[in-house]
C-alpha positions in Angstrom: 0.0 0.0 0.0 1.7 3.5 -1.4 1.1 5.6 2.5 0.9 9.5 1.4 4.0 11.9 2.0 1.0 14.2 4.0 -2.3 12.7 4.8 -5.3 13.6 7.0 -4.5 16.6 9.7 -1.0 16.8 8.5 -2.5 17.8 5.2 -5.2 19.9 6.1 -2.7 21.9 8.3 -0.1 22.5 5.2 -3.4 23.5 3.1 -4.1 26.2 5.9 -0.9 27.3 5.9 -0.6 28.9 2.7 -0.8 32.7 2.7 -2.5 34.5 -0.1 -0.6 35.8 -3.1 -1.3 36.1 -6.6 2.0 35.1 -7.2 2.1 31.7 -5.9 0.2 28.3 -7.0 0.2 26.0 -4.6 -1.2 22.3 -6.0 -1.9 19.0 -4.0 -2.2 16.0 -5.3 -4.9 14.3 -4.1 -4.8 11.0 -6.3 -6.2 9.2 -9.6 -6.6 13.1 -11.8 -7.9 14.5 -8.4 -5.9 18.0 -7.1 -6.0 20.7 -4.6 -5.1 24.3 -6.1 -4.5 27.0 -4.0 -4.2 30.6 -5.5 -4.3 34.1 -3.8 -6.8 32.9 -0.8 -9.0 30.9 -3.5 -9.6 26.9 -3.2 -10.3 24.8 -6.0 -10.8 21.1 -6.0 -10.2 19.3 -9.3 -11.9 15.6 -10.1 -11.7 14.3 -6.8 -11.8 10.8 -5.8 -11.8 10.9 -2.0 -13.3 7.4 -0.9 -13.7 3.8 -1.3 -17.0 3.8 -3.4 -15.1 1.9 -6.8 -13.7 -0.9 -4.8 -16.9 -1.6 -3.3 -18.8 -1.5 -6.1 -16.8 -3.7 -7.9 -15.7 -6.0 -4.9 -16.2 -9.1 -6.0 -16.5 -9.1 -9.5 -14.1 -9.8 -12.6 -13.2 -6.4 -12.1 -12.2 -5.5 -9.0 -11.3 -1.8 -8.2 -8.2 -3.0 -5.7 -6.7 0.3 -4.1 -2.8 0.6 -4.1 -2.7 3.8 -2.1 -4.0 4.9 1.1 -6.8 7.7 1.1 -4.8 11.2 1.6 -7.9 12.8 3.3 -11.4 12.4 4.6 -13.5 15.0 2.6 -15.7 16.1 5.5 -12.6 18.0 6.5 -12.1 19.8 3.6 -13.1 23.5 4.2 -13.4 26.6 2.0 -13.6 24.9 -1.0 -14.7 27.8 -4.0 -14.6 25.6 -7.1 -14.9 21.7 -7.8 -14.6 20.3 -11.2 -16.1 17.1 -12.8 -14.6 16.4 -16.0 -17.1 13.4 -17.2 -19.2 10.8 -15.3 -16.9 8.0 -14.5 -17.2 7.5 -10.5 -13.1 8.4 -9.8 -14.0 11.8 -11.4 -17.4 12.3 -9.8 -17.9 10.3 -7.1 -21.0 10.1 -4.6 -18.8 9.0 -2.0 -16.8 12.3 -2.2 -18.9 15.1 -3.4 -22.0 15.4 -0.6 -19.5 15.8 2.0 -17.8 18.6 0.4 -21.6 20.7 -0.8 -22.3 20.4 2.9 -19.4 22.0 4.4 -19.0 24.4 1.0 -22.7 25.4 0.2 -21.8 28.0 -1.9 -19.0 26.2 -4.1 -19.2 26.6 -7.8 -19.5 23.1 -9.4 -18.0 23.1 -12.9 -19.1 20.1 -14.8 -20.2 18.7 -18.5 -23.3 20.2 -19.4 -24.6 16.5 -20.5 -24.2 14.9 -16.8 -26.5 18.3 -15.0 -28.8 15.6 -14.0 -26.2 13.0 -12.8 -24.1 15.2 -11.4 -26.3 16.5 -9.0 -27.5 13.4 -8.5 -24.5 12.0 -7.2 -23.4 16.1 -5.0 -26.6 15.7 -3.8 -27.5 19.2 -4.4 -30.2 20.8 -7.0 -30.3 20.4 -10.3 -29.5 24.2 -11.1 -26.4 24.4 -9.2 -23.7 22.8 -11.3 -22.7 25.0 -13.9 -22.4 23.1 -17.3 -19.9 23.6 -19.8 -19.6 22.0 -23.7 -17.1 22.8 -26.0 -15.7 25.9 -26.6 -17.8 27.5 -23.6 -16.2 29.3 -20.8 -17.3 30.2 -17.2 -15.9 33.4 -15.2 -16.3 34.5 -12.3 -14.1 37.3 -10.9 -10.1 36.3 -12.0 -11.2 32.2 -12.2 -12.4 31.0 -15.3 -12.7 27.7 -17.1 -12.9 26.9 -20.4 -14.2 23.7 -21.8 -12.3 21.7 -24.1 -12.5 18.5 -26.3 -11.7 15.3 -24.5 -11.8 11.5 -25.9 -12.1 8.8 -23.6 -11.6 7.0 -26.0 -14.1 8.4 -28.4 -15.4 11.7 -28.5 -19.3 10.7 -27.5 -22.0 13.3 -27.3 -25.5 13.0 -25.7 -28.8 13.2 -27.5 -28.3 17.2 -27.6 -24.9 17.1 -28.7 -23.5 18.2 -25.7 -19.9 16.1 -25.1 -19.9 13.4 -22.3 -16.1 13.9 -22.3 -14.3 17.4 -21.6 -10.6 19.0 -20.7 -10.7 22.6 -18.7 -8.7 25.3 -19.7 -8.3 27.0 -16.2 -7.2 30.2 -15.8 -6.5 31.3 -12.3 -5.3 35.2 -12.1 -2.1 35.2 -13.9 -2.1 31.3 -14.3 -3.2 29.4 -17.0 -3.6 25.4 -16.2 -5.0 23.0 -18.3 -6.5 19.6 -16.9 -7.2 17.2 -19.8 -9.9 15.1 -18.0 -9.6 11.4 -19.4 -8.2 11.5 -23.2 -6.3 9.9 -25.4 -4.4 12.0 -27.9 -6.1 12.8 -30.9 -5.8 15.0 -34.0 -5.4 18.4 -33.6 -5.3 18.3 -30.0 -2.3 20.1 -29.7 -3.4 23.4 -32.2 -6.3 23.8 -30.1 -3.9 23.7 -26.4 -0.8 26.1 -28.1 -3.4 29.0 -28.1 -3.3 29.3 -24.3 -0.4 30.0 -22.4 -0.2 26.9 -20.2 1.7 27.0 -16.7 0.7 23.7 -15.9 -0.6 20.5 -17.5 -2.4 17.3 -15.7 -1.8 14.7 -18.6 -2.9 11.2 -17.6 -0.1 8.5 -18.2 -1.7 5.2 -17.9 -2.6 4.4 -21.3 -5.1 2.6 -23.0 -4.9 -1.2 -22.8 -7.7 -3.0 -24.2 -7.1 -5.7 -21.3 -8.5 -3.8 -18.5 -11.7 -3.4 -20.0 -11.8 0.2 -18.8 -11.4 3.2 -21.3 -7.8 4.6 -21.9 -6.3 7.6 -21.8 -2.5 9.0 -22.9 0.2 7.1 -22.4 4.1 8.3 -21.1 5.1 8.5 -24.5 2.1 10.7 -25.9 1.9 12.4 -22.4 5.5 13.9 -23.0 5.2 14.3 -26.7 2.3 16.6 -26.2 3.6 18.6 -23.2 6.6 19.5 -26.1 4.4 20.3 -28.5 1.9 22.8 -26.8 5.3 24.0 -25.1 3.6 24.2 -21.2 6.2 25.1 -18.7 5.0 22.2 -16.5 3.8 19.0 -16.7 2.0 16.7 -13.6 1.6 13.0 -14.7 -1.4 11.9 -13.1 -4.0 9.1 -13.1 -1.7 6.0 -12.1 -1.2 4.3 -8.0 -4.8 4.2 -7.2 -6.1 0.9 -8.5 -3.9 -2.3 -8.9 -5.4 -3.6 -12.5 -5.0 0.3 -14.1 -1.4 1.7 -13.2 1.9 2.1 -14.6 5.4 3.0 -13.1 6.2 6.8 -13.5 9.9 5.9 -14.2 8.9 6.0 -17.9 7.4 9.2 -18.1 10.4 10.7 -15.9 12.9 9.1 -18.2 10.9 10.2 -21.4 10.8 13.8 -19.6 14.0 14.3 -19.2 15.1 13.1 -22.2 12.8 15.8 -23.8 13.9 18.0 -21.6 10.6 19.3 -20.2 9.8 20.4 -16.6 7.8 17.7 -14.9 6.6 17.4 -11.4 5.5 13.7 -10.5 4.2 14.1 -7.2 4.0 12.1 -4.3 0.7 11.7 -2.8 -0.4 14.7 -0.5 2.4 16.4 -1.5 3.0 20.6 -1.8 3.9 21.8 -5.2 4.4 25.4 -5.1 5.3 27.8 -8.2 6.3 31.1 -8.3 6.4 34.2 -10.4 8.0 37.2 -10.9 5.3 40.1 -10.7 5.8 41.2 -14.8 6.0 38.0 -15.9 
């Protein structure tokens, strides 16, 4: 079992510690694609997967959900939580054994999600159907200096529902003077990079566990085409992400790093609960 380099009130304590300046970005990894960004006194949790709810569901099946990390923190305790993402349905992006918790102790969070899972979505917050705020393609949301920007995704097909809204998105988030992108759950697919190189990325959350038809799950990027687009859409950094939760859809990192430094991009593979923090010079 992978135990977290900060977990529970050792976490929660380094979260409260940070000190509010525009130019700083603090970012937590929380597991799977799920983070914890901190910018200039704002909180903002992305995809998370807080609980046990996969391997229960899936307990005893011929696909078991078998964690390989401990849980980094209970999400009753997370407080002061302004935005939340969902990047598509699948439970370790929107889960109903994280999200309730979290619209109790944040009633007035903004919930960012796919416009085609409104009705799931607050199904599984448990909070009314007019509180998420749904995105498609090409849409953006802002409020104040945070904004997010919906993006294609394909996971590993680019489905729509009966409206055409996609079931599938990345978020283009800008947070002041940082630009992140998350990519939800993708593969990499043409013209994927034209439409990233048109923002000024700080930060990219690239899945690296790939796509193998085994698993029976749908697949995502791989280290290879993780690294090969982080070059191409030239983000300063790069987080792998989406690997060490669940024993039948993981890979080893050492790939990605090698690849990484070979390409000589600036990665970050994080350690679960770990600090991240970036800086910038005022006029950049």
């Amino acid at each position: 079992m992978i135990i977290p380099l900060q977990k529970d009130s050792k976490l929660l304590a380094d979260i409260d510690s940070r000190q509010p300046s525009e130019h700083t970005l603090d970012i937590w990894w929380l597991g799977q694609s799920g983070y914890l960004i901190h910018w200039n006194g704002i909180r903002m949790l992305i995809d998370p997967y807080l609980s046990d709810s996969l391997s229960e569901k899936y307990h005893n099946t011929n696909k078991p959900h078998k964690r390989i990390s401990e849980l980094v923190v209970n999400p009753e305790f997370l407080k002061d939580i302004d935005f939340i993402t969902s990047s598509h349905a699948h439970t370790d992006h929107l889960d109903t054994g994280t999200l309730p918790s979290i619209f109790r102790n944040n009633p007035n969070v903004c919930f960012i999600i796919p416009e085609a899972h409104r009705s799931l979505a607050s199904q599984r917050a448990v909070c009314d159907f007019t509180k998420p705020i749904g995105l498609n393609i090409g849409q953006k949301f802002t409020l104040g200096l945070v904004s997010f920007t919906a993006i294609p995704a394909a996971h590993e097909t680019f489905d729509k529902d009966e409206f055409g809204h996609a079931l599938y998105l990345g978020y283009i988030i800008q947070l002041g003077p940082w630009c992140l992108y998350h990519s939800g759950d993708t593969i990499y697919y043409p013209g994927m990079e034209d439409i990233l190189k048109a923002y000024p990325i700080d930060v990219s959350f690239l899945p690296i566990n790939g796509a193998d038809p085994a698993r029976h799950v749908s697949g995502n990027l791989n280290a290879i085409e993780a690294v090969l687009l982080a070059e191409r859409i030239k983000t300063r950094w790069v987080i792998p992400g989406h690997y060490h939760m669940f024993e039948f859809n993981t890979v080893d990192p050492s790939e990605f790093i090698s690849l990484a430094q070979t390409a000589k991009i600036q990665y970050k593979v994080m350690q679960l609960g770990e600090r991240f923090t970036l800086n910038r010079l005022p006029d950049e």
